[in-house]
C-alpha positions as CSV (number, residue, x, y, z in Angstrom):
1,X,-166.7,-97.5,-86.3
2,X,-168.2,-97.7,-89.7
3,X,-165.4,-96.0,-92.6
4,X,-167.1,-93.7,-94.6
5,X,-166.1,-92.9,-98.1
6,X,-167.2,-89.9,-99.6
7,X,-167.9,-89.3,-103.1
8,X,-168.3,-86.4,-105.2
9,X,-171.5,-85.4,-105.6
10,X,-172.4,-84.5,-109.7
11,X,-175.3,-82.2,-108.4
12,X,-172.8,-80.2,-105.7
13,X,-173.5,-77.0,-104.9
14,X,-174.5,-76.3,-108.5
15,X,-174.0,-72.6,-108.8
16,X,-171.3,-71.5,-106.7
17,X,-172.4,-70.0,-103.2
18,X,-170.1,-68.5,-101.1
19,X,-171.0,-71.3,-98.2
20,X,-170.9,-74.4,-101.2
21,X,-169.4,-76.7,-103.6
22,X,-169.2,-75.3,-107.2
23,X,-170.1,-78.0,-109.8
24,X,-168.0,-78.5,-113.3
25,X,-168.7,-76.0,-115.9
26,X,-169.7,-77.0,-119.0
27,X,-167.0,-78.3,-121.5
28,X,-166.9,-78.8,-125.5
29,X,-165.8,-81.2,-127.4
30,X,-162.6,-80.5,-129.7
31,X,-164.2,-80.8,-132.8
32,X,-166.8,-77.9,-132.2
33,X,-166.0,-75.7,-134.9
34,X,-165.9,-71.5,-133.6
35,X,-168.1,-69.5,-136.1
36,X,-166.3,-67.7,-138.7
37,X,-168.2,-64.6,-138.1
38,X,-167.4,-63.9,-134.6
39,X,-168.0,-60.2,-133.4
40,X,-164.7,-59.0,-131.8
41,X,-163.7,-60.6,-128.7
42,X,-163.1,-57.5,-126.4
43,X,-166.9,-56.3,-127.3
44,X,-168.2,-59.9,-127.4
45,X,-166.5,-60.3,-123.7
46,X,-167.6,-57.0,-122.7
47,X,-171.4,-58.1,-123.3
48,X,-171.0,-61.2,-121.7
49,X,-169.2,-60.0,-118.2
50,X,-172.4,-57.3,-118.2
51,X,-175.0,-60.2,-119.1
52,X,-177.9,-60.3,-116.3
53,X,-179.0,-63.9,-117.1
54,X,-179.7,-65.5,-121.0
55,X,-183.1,-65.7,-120.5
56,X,-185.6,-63.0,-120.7
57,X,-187.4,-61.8,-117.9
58,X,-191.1,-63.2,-118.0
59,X,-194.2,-60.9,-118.8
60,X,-195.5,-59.5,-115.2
61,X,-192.1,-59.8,-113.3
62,X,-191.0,-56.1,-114.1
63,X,-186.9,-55.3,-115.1
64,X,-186.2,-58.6,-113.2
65,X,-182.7,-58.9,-112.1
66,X,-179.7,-56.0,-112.0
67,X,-176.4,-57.6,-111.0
68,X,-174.2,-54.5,-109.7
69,X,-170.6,-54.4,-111.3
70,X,-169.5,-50.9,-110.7
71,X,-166.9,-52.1,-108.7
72,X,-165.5,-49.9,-106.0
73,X,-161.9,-48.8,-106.4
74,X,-161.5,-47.6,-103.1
75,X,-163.5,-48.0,-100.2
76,X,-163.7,-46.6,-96.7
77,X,-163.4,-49.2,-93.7
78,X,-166.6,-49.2,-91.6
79,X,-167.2,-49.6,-87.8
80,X,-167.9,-53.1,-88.5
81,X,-170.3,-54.3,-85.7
82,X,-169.2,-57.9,-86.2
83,X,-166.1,-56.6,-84.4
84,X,-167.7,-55.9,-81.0
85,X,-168.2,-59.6,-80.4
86,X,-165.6,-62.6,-80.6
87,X,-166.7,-65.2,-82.9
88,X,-164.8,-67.9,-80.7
89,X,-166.2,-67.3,-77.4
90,X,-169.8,-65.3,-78.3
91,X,-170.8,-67.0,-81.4
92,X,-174.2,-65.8,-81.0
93,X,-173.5,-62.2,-80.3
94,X,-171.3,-62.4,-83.4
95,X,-173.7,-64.1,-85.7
96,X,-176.5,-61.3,-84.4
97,X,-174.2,-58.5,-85.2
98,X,-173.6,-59.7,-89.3
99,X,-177.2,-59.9,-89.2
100,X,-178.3,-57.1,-88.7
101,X,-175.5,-55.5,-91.2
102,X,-176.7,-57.7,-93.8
103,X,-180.4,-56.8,-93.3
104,X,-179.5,-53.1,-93.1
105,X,-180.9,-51.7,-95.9
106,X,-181.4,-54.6,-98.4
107,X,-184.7,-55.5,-97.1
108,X,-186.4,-52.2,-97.9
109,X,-185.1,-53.0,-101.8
110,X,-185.7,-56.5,-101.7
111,X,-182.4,-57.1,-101.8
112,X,-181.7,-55.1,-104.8
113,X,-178.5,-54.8,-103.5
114,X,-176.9,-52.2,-105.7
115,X,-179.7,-49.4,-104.8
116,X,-179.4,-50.0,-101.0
117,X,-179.5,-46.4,-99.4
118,X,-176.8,-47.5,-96.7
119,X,-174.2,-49.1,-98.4
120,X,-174.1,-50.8,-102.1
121,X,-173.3,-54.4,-102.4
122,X,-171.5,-56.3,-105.6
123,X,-172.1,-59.2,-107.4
124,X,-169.9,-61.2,-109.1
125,X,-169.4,-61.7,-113.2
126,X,-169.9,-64.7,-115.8
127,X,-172.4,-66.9,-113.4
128,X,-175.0,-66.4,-116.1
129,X,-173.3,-69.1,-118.0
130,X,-174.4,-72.6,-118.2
131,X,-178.2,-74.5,-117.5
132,X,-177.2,-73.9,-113.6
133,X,-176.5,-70.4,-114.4
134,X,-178.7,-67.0,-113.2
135,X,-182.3,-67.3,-113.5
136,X,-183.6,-63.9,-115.2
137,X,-186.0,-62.8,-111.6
138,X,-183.8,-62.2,-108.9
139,X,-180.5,-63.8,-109.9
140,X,-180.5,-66.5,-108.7
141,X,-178.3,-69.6,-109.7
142,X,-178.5,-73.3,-108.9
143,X,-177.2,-75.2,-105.6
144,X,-176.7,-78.5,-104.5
145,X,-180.5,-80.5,-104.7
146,X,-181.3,-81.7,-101.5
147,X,-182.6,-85.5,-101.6
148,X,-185.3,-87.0,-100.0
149,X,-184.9,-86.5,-96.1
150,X,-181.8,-84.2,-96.1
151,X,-184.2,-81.9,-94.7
152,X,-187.0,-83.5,-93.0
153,X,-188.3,-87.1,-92.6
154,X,-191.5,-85.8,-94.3
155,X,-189.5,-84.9,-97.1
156,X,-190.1,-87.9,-100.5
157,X,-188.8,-85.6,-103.3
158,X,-185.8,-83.8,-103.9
159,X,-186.1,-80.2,-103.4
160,X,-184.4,-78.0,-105.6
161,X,-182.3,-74.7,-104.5
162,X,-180.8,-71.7,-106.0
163,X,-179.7,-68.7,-104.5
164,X,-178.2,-65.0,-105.2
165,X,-174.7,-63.8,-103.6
166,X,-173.2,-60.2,-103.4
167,X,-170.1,-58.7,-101.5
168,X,-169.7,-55.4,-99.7
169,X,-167.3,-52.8,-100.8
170,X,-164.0,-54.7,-99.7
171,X,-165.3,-57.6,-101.4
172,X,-165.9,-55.7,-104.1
173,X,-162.9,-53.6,-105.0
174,X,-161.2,-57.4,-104.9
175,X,-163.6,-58.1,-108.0
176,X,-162.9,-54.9,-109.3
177,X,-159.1,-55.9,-109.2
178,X,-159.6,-59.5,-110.7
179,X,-161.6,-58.0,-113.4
180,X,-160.3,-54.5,-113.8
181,X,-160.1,-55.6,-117.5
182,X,-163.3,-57.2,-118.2
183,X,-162.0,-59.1,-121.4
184,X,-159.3,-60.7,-119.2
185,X,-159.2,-61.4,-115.4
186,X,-156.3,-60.8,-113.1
187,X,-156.0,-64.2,-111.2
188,X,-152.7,-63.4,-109.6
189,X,-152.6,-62.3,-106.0
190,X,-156.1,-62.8,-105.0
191,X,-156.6,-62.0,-101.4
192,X,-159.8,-60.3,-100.2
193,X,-159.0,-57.3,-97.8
194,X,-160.0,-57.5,-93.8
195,X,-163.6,-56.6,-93.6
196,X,-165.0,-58.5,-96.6
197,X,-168.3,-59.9,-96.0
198,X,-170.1,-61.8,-98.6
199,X,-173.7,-63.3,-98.4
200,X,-175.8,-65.6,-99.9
201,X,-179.9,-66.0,-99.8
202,X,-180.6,-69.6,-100.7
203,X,-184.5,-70.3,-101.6
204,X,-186.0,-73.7,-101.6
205,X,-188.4,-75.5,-103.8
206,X,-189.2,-77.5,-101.0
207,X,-192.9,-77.1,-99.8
208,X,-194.2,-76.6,-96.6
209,X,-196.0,-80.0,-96.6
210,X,-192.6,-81.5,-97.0
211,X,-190.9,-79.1,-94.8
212,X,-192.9,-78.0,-92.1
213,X,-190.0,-75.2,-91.0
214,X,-190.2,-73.2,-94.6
215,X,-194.2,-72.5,-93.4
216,X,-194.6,-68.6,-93.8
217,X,-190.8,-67.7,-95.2
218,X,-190.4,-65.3,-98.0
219,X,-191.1,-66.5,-101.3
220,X,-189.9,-65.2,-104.2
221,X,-191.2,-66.5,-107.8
222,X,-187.6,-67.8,-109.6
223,X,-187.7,-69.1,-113.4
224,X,-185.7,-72.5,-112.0
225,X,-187.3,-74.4,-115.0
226,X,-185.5,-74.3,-118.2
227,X,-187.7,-76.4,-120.4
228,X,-191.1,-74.5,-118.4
229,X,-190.5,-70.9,-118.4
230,X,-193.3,-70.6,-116.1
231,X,-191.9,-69.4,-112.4
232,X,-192.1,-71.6,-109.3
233,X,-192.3,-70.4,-105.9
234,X,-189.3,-70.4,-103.6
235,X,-189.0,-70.3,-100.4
236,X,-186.2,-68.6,-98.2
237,X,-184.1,-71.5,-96.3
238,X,-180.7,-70.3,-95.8
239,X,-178.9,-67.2,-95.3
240,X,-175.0,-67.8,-95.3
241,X,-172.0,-65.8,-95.2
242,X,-168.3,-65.3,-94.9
243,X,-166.4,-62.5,-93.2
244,X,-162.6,-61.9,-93.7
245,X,-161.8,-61.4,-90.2
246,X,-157.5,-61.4,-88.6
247,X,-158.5,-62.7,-85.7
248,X,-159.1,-66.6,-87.2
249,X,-155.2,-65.7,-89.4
250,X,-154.5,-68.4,-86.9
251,X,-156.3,-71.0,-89.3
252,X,-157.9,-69.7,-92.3
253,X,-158.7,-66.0,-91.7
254,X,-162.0,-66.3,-93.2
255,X,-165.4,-66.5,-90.6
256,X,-167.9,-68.2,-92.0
257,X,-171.4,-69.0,-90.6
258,X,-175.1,-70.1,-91.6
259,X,-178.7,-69.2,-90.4
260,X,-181.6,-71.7,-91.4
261,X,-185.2,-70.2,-91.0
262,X,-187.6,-71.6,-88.6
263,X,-191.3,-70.9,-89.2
264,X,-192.2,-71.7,-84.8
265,X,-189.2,-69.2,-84.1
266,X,-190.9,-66.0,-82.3
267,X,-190.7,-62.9,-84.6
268,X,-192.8,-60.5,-86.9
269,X,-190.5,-61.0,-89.6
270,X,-189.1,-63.8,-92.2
271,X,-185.9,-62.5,-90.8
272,X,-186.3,-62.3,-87.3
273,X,-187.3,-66.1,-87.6
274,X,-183.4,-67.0,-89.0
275,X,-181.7,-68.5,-86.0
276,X,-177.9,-69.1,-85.8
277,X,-177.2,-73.0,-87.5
278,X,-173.3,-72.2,-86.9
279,X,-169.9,-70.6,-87.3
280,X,-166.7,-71.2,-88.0
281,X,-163.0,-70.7,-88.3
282,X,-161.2,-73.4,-89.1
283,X,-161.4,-77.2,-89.9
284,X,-161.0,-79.5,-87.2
285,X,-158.6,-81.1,-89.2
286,X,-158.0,-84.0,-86.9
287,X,-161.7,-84.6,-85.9
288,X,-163.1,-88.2,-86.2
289,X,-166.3,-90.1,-86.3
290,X,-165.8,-90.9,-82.9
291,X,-165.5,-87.3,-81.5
292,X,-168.9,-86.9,-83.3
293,X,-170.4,-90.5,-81.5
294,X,-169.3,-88.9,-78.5
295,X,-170.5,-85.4,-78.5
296,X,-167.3,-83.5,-78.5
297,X,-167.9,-80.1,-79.1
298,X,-165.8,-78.3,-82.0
299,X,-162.2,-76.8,-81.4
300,X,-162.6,-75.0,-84.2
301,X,-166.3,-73.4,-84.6
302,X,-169.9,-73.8,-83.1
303,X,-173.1,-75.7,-84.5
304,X,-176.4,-74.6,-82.1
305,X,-177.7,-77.8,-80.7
306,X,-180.8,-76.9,-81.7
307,X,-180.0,-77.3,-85.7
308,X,-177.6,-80.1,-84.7
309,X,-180.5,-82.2,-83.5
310,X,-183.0,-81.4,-86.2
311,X,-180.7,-83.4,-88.8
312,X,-179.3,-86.3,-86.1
313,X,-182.0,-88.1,-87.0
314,X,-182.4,-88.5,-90.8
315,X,-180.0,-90.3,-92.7
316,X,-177.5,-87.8,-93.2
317,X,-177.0,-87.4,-89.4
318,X,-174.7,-84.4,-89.2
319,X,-174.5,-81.1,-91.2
320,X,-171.1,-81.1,-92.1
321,X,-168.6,-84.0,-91.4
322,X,-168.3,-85.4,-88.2
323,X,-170.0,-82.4,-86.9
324,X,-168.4,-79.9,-88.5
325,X,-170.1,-76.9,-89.5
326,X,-172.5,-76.9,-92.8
327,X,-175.4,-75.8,-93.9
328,X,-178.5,-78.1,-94.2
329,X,-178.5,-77.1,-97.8
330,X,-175.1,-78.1,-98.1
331,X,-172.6,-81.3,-98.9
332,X,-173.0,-83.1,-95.4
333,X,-169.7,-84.7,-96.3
334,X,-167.9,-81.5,-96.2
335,X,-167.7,-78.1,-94.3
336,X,-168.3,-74.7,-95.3
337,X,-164.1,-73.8,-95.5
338,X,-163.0,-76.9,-96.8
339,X,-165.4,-76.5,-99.6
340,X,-164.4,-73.1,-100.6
341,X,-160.6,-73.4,-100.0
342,X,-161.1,-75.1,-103.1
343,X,-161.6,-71.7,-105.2
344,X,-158.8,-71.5,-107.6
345,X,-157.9,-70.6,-111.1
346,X,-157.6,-73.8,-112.9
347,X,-156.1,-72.1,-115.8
348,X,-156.3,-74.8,-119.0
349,X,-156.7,-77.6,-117.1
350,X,-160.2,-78.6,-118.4
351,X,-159.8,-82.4,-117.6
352,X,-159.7,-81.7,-113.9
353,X,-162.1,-81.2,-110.9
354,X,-161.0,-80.6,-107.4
355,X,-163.2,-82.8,-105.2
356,X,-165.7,-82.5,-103.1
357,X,-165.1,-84.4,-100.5
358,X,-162.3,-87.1,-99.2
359,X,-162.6,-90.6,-98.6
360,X,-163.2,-91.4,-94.9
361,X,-161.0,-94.5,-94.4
362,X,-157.8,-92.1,-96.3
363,X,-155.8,-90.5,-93.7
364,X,-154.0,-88.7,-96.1
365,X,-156.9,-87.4,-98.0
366,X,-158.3,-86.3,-95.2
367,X,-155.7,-84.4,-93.6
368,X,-155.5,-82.8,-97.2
369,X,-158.9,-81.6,-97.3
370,X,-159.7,-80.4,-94.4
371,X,-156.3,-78.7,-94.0
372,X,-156.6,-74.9,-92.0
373,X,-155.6,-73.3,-95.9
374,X,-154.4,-69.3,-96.0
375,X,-155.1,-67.0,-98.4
376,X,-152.6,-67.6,-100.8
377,X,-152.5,-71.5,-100.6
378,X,-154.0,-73.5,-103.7
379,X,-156.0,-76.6,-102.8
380,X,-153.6,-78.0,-105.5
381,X,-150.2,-76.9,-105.2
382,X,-149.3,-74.9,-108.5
383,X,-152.4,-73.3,-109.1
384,X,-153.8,-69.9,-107.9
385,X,-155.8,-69.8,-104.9
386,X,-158.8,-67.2,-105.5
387,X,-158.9,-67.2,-101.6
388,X,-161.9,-69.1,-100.9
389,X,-164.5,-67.3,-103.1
390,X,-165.9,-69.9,-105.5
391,X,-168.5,-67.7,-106.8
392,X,-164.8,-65.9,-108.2
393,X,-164.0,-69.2,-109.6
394,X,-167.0,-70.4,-110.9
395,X,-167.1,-67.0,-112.6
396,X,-163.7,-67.3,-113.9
397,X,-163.9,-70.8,-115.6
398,X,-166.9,-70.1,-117.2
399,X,-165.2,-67.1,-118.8
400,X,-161.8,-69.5,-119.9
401,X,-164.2,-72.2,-121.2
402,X,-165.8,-69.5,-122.9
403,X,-162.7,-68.4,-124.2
404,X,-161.8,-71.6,-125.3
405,X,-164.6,-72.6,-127.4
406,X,-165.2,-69.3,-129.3
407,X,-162.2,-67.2,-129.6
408,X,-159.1,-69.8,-129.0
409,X,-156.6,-67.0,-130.0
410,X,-157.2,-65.5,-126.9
411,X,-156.8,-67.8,-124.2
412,X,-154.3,-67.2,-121.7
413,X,-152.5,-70.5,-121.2
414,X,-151.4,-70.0,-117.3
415,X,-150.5,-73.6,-117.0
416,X,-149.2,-76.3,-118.8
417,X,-149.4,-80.4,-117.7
418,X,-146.1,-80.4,-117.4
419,X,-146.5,-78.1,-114.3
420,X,-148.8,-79.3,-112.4
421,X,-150.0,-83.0,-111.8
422,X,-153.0,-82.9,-109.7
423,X,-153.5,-86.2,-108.9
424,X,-151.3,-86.7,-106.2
425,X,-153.6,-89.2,-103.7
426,X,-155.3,-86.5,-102.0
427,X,-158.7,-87.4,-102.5
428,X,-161.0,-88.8,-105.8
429,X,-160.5,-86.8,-109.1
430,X,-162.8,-86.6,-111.7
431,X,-162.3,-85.7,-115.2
432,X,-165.1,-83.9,-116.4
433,X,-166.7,-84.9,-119.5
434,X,-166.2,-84.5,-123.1
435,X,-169.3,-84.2,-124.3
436,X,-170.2,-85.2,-128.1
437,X,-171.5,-82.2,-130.2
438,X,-175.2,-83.8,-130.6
439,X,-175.5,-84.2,-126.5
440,X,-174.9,-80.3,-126.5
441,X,-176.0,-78.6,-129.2
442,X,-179.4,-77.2,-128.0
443,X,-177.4,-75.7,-125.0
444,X,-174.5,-74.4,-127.1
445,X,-176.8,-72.7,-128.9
446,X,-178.9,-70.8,-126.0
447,X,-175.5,-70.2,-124.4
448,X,-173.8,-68.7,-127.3
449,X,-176.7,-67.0,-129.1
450,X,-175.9,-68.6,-132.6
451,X,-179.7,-69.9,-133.3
């Protein structure tokens, strides 16, 4: 048996998907001076938790994106259909159910989530930060690339991918708590309520040339470029999502699941051609290479056959580890919950990056990441879980780092080194980098407006 280590990919799920790996925010160096005429920081943090995306919308492409962030305070539980099937013994039925609910109403708005008729949706704040940050169409910010052959032998280039997630109203009234100050977020306590789903579109740049299975999917036109301002043409891919739901409380109380589009899948719509890639509710903490080699199905989720076998083949081989449940988009050294139980507040600890992924031949590591996690339990002990939502996280370091750059009287120091000591042989640790003011200043300046 061949030991596998796995590394920490610097292109990992760029922009913070529900279903992926969120990559390091961008960090200053100490020497970068804050202007001396800085409006005042609850108005300036006002307009940046209500910024769309920093770039304008392109001639031709209408009002371009809305994020929703009129938060729910209360909300009233629905009859979710989810609930009429059990995700551990009728995956499918399961699966069919969120469907539908998702579709329900976003389609006929093209997924203008906040003026759907039925029920609104909710996006989450500060993830128009950063060169991976919201593209000024339809929202969208950037994933993990995909490398030649992680989705297709016919596939020589890497194929770039963004998407756009949003939360119904349980999800939502927990962003309204986190951020019921909008010049300060409530990190403490995070736990999404039972019936929180949130969902992700994830487009493709990849062409159907390259990917034959992309043939004839929606395509929405995405400013992706930064140096071209010109739009590409993207194509759906992935639809992903993750459902609070008591019945996995066992392991991590979260459901999450994927559906990949399939251009020969019967259908008059793009959506009725999204068949089930997966779903699960826990880790497999102790699964091995060997379970994989020998077909042994999951204790702990589902993966259709049908998507298994599409990826056995190319050089990735699985779509999570081992087996384990992941996306095609996604780290195939990972799984969809391990990833996102490591959503925290890192509070001031800038020189630290949880990782994504553990090496292979490390017991220990392993155990520690792909550990069945509950709400309230930090990746790192010490810090404050933000219960699996690293769109929440993402959001919430970009708004410290912002913080910490331009108005340093008003960070909220909520740890200290002598606290916490992350590096405790779980897994690799990178420090992120301290970039010089030269090798930043043309973002710096688009970020924080100062040209």
């Amino acid at each position: 048996m061949r030991k596998l280590r796995v590394n920490v990919f610097g292109s990992g799920l760029a922009f913070f998907g529900l279903i992926s790996c969120v990559s390091a925010p961008l960090s200053f160096a100490a020497d970068e001076p804050a202007s001396a005429a800085q409006p005042a920081f609850e108005a300036a943090a006002v307009e940046q938790f209500e910024m769309a995306s920093r770039y304008p919308v392109p001639d031709g492409y209408g009002d371009g994106f809305k994020p929703n962030f009129d938060f729910p305070q209360n909300f009233d539980a629905e009859p979710y259909p989810w609930l009429d099937a059990d995700p551990k013994t009728d995956p499918r039925a399961y699966m069919s159910a969120v469907l539908a609910y998702i579709l329900e109403g976003n389609v006929e708005v093209d997924w203008d989530v906040g003026n759907n008729a039925v029920r609104q949706w909710y996006h989450a704040p500060w993830l128009h930060f950063g060169e991976r940050g919201r593209e000024p169409i339809h929202g969208l910010t950037m994933e993990k690339t995909a490398e030649p052959q992680e989705l297709h032998q016919l596939q020589t280039k890497e194929a770039f991918n963004w998407a756009v997630n949003f939360f119904n109203a349980p999800g939502g009234s927990m962003l309204g708590e986190v951020w019921n100050d909008r010049t300060r977020p409530n990190t403490e306590n995070v736990n999404f309520p039972e019936g929180t789903l949130s969902a992700k579109m994830l487009f493709t740049s990849a062409t159907p040339a390259e990917v034959p299975y992309v043939e004839g999917s929606k395509i929405w036109m995405a400013q992706i470029n930064r140096k071209n301002t010109d739009p590409v043409e993207m194509r759906l891919l992935q639809l992903d999502f993750g459902i609070k739901d008591k019945r996995a409380d066992s392991t991590t109380g979260w459901v999450f699941g994927t559906f990949l589009y399939q251009s020969d899948e019967p259908g008059e719509t793009v959506y009725d051609r999204l068949i089930p890639v997966g779903l699960h509710w826990g880790n497999d903490p102790d699964r091995t290479e060997a379970d994989f080699d020998q077909n042994k199905p999951l204790q702990e989720g589902w993966v259709n056959p049908r998507v298994a076998a599409l990826v056995r083949n190319l050089p990735r081989k699985w779509l999570g580890l081992y087996g384990r449940m992941n996306g095609p988009v996604d780290n195939f050294n990972s799984s969809c919950l391990a990833c996102h139980a490591r959503a925290m507040d890192i509070g001031e600890m800038t020189d630290r990056e949880p990782p994504f992924g553990a090496d292979g031949s490390d017991i220990q590591a392993m155990k520690h990441y792909y550990k069945n996690r509950k709400s309230d339990e930090p990746f790192f002990e010490g810090f404050r879980s933000l219960d699996y939502s690293l769109v929440l996280s993402a959001g919430i370091e970009h708004y410290r780092a912002w913080v910490r750059h331009l108005y340093p009287d008003h960070i909220d120091h909520i740890y200290t080194d002598d606290v916490i000591n992350p590096e405790d042989g779980h897994g690799p640790h990178l420090k992120r980098p301290e970039l010089a003011l030269g090798d930043i200043h043309e973002e710096y300046l688009s970020i924080f407006r100062r040209q």
